[in-house]
N, C-alpha and C positions, 0 to 999 in steps of 0.2 A: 517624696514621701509615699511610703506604700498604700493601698488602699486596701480594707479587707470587704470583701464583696458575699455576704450569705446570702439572705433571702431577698436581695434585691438583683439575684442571678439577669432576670430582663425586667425594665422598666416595660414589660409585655404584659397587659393587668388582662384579666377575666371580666370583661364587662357585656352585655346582652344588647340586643336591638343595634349593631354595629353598620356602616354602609364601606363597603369597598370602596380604598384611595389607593392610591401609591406614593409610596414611603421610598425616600433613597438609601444610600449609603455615604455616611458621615463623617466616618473617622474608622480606620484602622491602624494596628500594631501586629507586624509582623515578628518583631523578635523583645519578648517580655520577660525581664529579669528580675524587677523589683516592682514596677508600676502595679499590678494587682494579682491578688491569688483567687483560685477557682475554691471550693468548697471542699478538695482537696489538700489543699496548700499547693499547691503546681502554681504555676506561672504559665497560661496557654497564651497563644495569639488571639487576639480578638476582634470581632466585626461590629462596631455600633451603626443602628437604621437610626432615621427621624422621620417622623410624621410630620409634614410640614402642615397639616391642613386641619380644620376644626370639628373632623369628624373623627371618630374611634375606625380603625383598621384591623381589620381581620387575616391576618396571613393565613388561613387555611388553604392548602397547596401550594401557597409560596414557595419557592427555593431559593438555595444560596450555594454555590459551584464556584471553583475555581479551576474551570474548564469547559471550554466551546464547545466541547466534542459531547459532552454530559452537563448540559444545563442544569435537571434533576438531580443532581450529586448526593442535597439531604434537603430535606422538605420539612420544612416546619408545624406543629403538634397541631392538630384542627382547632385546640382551642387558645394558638395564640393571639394575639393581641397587641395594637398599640394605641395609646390615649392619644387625643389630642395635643399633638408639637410635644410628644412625647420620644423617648428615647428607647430604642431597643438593644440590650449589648448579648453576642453571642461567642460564647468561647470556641476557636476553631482549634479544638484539641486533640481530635482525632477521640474521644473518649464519647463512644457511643451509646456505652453504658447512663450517660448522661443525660442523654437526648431531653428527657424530663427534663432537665435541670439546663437548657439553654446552653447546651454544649452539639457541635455540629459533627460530622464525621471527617474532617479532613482539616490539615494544618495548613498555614501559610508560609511561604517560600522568599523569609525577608524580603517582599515585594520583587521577585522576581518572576511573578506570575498575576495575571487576574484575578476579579474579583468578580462573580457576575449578582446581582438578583435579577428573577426570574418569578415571573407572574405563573399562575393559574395557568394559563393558556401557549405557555411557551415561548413567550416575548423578553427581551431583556430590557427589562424596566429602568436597570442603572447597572454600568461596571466603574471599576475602578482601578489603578495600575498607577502603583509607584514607583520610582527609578530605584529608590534604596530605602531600606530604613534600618539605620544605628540600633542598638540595643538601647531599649524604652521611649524611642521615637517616635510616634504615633506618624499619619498623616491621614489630610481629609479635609474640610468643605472650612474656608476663615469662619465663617457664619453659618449657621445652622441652618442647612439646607441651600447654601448659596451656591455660586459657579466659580467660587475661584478658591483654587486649593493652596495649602501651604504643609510644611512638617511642623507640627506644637513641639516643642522644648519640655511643655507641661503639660502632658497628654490628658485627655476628660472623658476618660469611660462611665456610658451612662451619665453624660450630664450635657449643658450647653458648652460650645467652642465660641462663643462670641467673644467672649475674654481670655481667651488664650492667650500665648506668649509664642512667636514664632522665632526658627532658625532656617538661615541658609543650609541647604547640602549639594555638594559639586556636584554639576552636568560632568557626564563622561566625555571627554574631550579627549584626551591624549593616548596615545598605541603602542604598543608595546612590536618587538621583534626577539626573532630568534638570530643566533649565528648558524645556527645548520637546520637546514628546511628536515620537517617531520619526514620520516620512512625509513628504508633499509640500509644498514651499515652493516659493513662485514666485523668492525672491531669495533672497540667504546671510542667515545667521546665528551668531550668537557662542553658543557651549554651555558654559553653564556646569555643574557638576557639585555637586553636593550630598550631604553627606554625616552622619551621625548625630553622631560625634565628629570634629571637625574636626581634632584632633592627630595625626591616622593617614594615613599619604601614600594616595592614589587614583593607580597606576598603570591607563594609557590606551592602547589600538590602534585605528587609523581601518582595518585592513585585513583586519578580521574574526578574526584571531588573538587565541586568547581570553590577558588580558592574563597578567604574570608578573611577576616583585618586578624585574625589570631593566630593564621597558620606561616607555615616557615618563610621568614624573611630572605630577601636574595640579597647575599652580599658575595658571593665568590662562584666562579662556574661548577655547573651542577654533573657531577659525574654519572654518566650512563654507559651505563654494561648490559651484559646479556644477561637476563634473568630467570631466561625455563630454568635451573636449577631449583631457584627458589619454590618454598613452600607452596602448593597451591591456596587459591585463596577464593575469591568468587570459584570456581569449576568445582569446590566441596561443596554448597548447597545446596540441599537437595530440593530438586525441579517435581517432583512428579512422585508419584506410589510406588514407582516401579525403576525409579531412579539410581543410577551405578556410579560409584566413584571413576572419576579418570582412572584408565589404566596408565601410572605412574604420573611425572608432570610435565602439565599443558606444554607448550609455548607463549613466553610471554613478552611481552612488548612493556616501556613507560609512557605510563600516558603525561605528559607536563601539560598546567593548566597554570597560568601565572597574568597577574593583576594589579593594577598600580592603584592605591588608597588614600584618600585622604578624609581625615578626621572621621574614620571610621566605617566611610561608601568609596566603594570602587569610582575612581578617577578613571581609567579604561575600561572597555570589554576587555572578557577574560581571552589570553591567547593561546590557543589548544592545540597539541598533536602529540601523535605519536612515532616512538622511534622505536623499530624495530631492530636487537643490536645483535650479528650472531651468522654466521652459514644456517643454523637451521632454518631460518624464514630464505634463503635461497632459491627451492621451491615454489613455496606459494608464492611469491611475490611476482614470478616470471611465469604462472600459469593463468591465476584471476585476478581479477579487482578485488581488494580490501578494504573492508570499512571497521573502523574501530570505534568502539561508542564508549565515553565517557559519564557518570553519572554516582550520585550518593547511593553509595551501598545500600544503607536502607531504604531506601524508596525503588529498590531494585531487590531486595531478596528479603529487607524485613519478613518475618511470618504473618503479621498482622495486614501490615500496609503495603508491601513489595510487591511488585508485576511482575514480577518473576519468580515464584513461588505453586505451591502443591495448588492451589485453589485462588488462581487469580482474580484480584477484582480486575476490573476492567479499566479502570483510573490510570491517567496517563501522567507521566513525571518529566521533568526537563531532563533532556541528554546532550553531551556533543557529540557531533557528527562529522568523523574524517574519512572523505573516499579517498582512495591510492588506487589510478591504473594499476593495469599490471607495467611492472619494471618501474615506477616513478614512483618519486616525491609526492606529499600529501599533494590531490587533485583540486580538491575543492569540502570546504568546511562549514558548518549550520550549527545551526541553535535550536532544533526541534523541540516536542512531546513528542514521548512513547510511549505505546501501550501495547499489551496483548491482542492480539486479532483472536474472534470468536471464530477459530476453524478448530477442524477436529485435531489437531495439536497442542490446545490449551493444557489437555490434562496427560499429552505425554510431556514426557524429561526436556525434549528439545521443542521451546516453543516457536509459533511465528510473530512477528510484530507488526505493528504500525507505527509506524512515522510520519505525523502531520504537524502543523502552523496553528496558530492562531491569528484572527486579524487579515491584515492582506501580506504577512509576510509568506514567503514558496521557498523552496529547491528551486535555484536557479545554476543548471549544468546538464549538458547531453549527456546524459548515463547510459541511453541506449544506442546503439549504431542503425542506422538505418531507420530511424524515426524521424517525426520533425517534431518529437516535444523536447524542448527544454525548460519548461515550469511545471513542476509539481505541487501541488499543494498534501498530497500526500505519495508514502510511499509506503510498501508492502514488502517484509524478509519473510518466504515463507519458510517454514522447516520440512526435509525431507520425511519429518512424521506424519505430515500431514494427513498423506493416504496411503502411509508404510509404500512406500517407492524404494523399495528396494535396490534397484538400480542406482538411485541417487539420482543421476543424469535424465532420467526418461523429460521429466520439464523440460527440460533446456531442447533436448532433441524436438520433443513436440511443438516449442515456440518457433525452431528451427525450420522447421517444414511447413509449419499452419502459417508463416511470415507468408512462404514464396506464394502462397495461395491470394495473397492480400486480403484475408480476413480479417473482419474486425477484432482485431484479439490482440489485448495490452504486449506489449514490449516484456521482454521478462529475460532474464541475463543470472547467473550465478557467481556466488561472490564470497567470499572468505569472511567470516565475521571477528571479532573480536573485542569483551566486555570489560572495560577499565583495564588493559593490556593484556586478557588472559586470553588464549583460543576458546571460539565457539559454535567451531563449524562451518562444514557449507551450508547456506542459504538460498536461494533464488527469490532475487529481488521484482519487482515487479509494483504495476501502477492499479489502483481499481480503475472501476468505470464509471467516471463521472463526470459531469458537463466539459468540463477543461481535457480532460483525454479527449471525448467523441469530437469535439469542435478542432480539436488537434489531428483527429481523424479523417472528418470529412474537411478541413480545409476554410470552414467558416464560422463566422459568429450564428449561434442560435437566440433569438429572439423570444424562439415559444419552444421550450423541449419540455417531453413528458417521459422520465425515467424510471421503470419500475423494478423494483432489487427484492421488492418484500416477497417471501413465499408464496405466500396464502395469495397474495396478488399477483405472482408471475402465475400459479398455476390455472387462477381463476379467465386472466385473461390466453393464456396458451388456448386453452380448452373452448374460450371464443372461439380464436382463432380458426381452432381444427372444426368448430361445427359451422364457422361460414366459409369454408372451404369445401366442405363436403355436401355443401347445397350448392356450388357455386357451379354454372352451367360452360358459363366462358372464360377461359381464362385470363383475360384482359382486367375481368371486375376479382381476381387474384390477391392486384396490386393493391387494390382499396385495404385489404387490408394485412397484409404482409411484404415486405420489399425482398421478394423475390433472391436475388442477387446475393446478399448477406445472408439470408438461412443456408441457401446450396454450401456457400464455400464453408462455413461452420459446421455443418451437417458432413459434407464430404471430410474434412480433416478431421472431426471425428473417426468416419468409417476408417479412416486409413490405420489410425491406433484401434482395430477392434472395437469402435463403438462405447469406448469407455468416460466415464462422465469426468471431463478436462474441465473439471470448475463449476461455477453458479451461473445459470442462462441468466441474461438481462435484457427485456427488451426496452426498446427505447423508441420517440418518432417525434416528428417536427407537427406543425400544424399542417393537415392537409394533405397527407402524407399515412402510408402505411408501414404498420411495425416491422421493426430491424431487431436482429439478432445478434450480441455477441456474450462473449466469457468474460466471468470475472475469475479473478484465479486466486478465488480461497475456494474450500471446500467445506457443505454442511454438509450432515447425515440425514439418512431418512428421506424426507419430500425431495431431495436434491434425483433420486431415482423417478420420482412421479412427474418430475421436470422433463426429465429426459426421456423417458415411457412415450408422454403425450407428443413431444419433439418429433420423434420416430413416426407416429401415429399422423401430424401435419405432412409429414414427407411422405408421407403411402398415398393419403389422400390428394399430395399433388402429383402425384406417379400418374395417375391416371390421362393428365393432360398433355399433348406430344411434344409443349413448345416447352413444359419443364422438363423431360426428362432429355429433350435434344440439347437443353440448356444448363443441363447437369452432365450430362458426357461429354458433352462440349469444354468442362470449365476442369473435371477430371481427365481427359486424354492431356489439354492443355498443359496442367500440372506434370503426368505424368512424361511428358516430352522434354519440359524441361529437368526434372527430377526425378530419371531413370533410375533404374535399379545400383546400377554402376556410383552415381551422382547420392543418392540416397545411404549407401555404403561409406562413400566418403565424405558426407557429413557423418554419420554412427564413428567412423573410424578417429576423426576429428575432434569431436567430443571427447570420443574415450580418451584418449592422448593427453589431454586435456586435465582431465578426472582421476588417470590412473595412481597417480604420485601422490594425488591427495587425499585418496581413500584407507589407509591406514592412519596418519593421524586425526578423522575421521572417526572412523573406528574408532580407536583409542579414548574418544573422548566420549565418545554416546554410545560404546556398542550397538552398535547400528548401520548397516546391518552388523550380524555378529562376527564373521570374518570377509577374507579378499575373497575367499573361492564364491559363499554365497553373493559378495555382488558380480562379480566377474559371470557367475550363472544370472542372476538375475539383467546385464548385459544382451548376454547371447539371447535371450529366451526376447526380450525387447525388440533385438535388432531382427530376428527371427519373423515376429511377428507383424514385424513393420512390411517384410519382403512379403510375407503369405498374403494379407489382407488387402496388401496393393494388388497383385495378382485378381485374388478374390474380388476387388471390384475391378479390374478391369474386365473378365470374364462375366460378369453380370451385364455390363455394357455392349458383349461381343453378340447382340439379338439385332429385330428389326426396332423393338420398341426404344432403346435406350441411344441408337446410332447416331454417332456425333455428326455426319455428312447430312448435308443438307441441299437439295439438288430444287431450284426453281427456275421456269416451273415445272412441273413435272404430270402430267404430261408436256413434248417438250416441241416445239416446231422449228420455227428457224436456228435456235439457240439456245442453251440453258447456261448459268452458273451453277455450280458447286461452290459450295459454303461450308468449311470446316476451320476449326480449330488446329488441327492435326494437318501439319505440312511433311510434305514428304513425296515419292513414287505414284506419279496418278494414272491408270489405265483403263479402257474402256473397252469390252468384248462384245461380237454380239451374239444373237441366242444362237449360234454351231460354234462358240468360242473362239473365235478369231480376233484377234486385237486389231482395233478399228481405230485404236488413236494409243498415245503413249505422250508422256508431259510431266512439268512438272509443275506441283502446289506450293508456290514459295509464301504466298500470301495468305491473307483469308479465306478470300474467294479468287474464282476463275470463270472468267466464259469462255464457253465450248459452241465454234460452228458447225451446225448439224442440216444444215437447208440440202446436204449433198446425200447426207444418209438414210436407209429406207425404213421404210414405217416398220414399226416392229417391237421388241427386248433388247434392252441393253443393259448389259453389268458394269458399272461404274467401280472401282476398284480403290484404293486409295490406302499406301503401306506408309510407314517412317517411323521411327523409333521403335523398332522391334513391334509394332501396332500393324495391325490390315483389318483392314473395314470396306463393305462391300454395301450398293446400294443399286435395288433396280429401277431402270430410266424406259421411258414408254414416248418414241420420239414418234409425233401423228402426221399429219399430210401435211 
């Protein structure tokens, strides 16, 4: 029986002299068809609170989110209200226009999502998560306010659930299979569907929408073809102000996403991939990793509601998630939220995302080579708009080189995307920086870490930093507050690309312990230069002391020994190889750049740059003050070592230039006996890798 709901929109009354309690959540209906109408006539989803306590409640700053990431989602009117073991119902209709009227800004996802309330203070007072709910299904607390939940049969918006009438609905238990694993086929294919108990219908979607008890039933194998012919379909919506239609159409993939039901709830998780059918995925498949994301159109390009759209909210939505190495069959598959990342790509055409968990669920899969993480709890696709990277490649180059440095600097790989089967680009994937990356970093659990990400507070503490360095007399009390080791190698792989801002600094430190430096690899505008200004400004003022700057040419000759010019050329050459084939259908799809020649320039002008700047700092280095050799002691009597980074050709002259010894540096260091040689100058000489470095030795009685 319907119920019609006017002016008792929330049992939330207006009353004065109120004391703060906490109210939970009671009962929800995520899919309403007949149960109640809004003041519009609609049928929304709905959230009922109860007061379980004998005081009046005041939600002023309350919230209600269906989302870990944005607690705040919609915040209730300062002058709501709940009476005494009173009831609160709120329509989650997405109709904001409402707000007055106890409607919230966001729908519910037939319980395929949380539920949170949220205190004043940022606590989560109560969540809630249903496995399923039927159409006019409620679910929520037997008893008003109690701990044990069930589904009502006869839902009770705005009222008590103590006399309800409850129903069973199936745990997901049973699995589904395919006959041919997700990825690339050169010709079509018949998909058959397999399933535990065969009595149970398997509803099916070829268009990434995950399926539901109304969509197409599986009785016969599902034919799959190549479909770039087809109409485009998500790649016409437009992204941004200044958004281009595809040049002609994409490539397209089927996403199958299929589900086994009973009486109305999925009996299985849904089981999702895609198949790419056709020579034209030929290419990409054998150059990058691919990831294909499935999800509801509208909650992906809606105008109103969609994260993908001219003026993003920032609201995150469930997607599937399929990685494909390159050359292989679906890699590894998830159940994410996505959302928008706040970098300067929001309001171009091609955005970046985020992909995160809620809960203690992660990505569990090595995405990176040469890492040791395998849990993510978030992940990052940036877009080549980011910071108009012309090149396309230049990231991947830079994560390339700033690796061999062992920098702290996330893992970052470029990857082929594509949205409900459609192309959308190269991306480079990447991790932020946060407890679980550094402790994957330095190799241990953190007990006490202090992380700081926010502007206002990286700049405030940077600028610490550089004023107790600039009083600091010794450099031993340095470390008290900067860890030495992590600014150099950050700071140097900077200088090697020209000094250009690779992301958002982060510092971070343990207890007892001084600040560490590394990137995040989104980019903001503005303070992101005042970041790097002051950055600059810490490296001058540690310039001054000899055991930084021996400790900085020390760790650049190093680099530069292993990643000569020669070696540096064949990673650039590597990449490009890589990149070349994929930069037209690229192109094609984001004009962006606007043709091959301007990246192909935007290329050389890169790789160009990379050879000058190395050069450039190694000559900065070729003085007395910067010299990677380090000769103790010096003055020197029986003996001295030599201490470099730089192995290679070692000789020794003395002041009429006669070579008084000759050897070789295979190590670190070396000791040299001198008890035989006369008091005097000596030039210490020391060549390899195209490097020569010279240092004077003063050997006394």
């Amino acid at each position: 029986m319907k119920t019609t709901i006017l002016h008792i929109i929330l049992l939330v009354l207006l009353v004065k002299g109120v004391t703060a309690q906490s109210p939970v959540i009671n009962e929800v209906m995520a899919s309403n068809d007949t149960t109640i109408e809004d003041i519009e006539g609609d049928n929304p989803d709905w959230i009922e609170l109860f007061n379980p306590t004998p005081e009046t409640v005041s939600l002023k700053n309350w919230s209600l989110s269906d989302d870990e990431e944005n607690p705040e989602k919609w915040q209730f009117d300062d002058d709501a209200l709940i009476q005494p073991y009173g009831f609160a119902l709120i329509f989650a209709s997405g109709k904001e226009h409402l707000a007055s009227r106890g409607h919230c800004s966001f729908r519910l996802d037939a319980g395929n999502e949380p539920i949170f309330l949220v205190t004043p203070s940022g606590e989560v007072a109560d969540s809630i998560m249903a496995r399923c709910m039927p159409r006019d299904i409620s679910y929520g607390r037997e008893n008003d306010g109690g701990k044990s939940f069930s589904y009502f049969k006869t839902p009770t918006p705005g009222y008590t659930n103590n006399h309800a009438e409850f129903i069973d609905i199936p745990i997901i238990t049973d699995t589904i299979r395919f006959s041919h694993k997700p990825g690339f086929y050169k010709n079509s294919l018949n998909l058959e569907i397999f399933r535990t108990d065969s009595s149970l219908p398997v509803h099916y979607t070829l268009n990434g929408t995950m399926p539901e008890n109304d969509d197409a039933s599986y009785e016969n194998p599902i034919s799959l073809e190549n479909r770039t012919n087809d109409d485009n379909d998500e790649s016409d919506f437009q992204t941004s102000k200044k958004w281009e239609d595809p040049t002609g159409k994409v490539l397209k993939g089927t996403v199958v996403r299929a589900a086994i039901f009973e009486n109305g709830c999925k009996k299985s998780r849904a089981k999702t991939g895609t198949f790419f059918i056709g020579d034209s995925f030929k290419i990409i498949y054998s150059k990058l990793p691919v990831i294909s994301f499935g999800g509801d159109e509208d909650s992906l390009f809606e105008p109103a509601e969609g994260i993908y759209v001219m003026n993003p909210p920032f609201d995150s939505k469930p997607v599937s998630f399929g990685y494909y190495e390159k050359g292989a069959s679906q890699s590894y598959h998830a159940e994410p939220r996505m959302s928008i990342l706040r970098d300067e790509a929001k309001d171009k055409s091609q955005k970046s995302l985020r992909l995160q968990f809620s809960g203690d669920s992660s990505f569990r899969y090595s995405f990176f080579k040469n890492s040791p993480m395998e849990t993510f709890r978030h992940l990052h696709l940036l877009s080549p708009q980011t910071k108009n990277d012309l090149s396309v490649y230049e990231d991947y180059l830079f994560s390339e080189i700033i690796g061999s440095l062992k920098a702290p600097y996330p893992p970052a790989k470029p990857v082929m995307v594509f949205f409900n089967g459609e192309y959308w680009g190269i991306h480079h994937m990447t991790v932020p920086v946060d407890k679980l990356f550094l402790e994957n970093y330095v190799g241990n659990n953190f007990s006490t870490l202090t992380l700081v990400k926010d502007q206002k507070e990286l700049l405030r503490q940077l600028e610490d930093i550089h004023n107790n360095l600039q009083y600091a007399s010794e450099y031993s009390s340095v470390k008290e507050h900067l860890n030495d080791s992590s600014f150099i190698r950050l700071f140097l792989g900077s200088e090697l690309f020209g000094g250009k801002q690779w992301g958002k600094p982060v510092l971070w430190k343990i207890s007892g312990n001084g600040w560490r430096l590394t990137l995040e690899k989104t980019y903001i505008p503005g303070r992101s230069r005042q970041l790097w200004k002051k950055i600059g400004d810490i490296h001058h003022a540690l310039s001054r002391f000899s055991e930084y700057r021996e400790k900085y040419s020390a760790l650049a000759v190093n680099f530069y020994a292993r990643q000569n010019p020669s070696r540096l050329q064949e990673i650039a050459d590597s990449i490009y190889r890589n990149y070349a084939s994929l930069i037209p259908e690229h192109i094609r799809r984001w004009h962006y750049p606007s043709n091959v020649m301007e990246w192909e320039s935007a290329v050389d002008e890169t790789q160009q740059a990379l050879h000058r700047n190395t050069q450039n700092l190694l000559s900065e280095m070729d003085n007395t003050e910067w010299n990677p050799i380090e000769l103790m002691p010096n003055p020197a009597t029986g003996s001295f070592t030599i201490n470099s980074s730089l192995q290679g050709k070692l000789e020794v002259f003395d002041s009429r230039g006669r070579r008084v010894y000759e050897g070789k540096l295979t190590k670190e260091e070396k000791t040299i006996n001198v008890s035989n040689w006369r008091r005097g100058f000596y030039l210490v000489r020391l060549t390899g890798h195209d490097l020569q470095f010279s240092k004077k030795l003063v050997v006394g009685p």
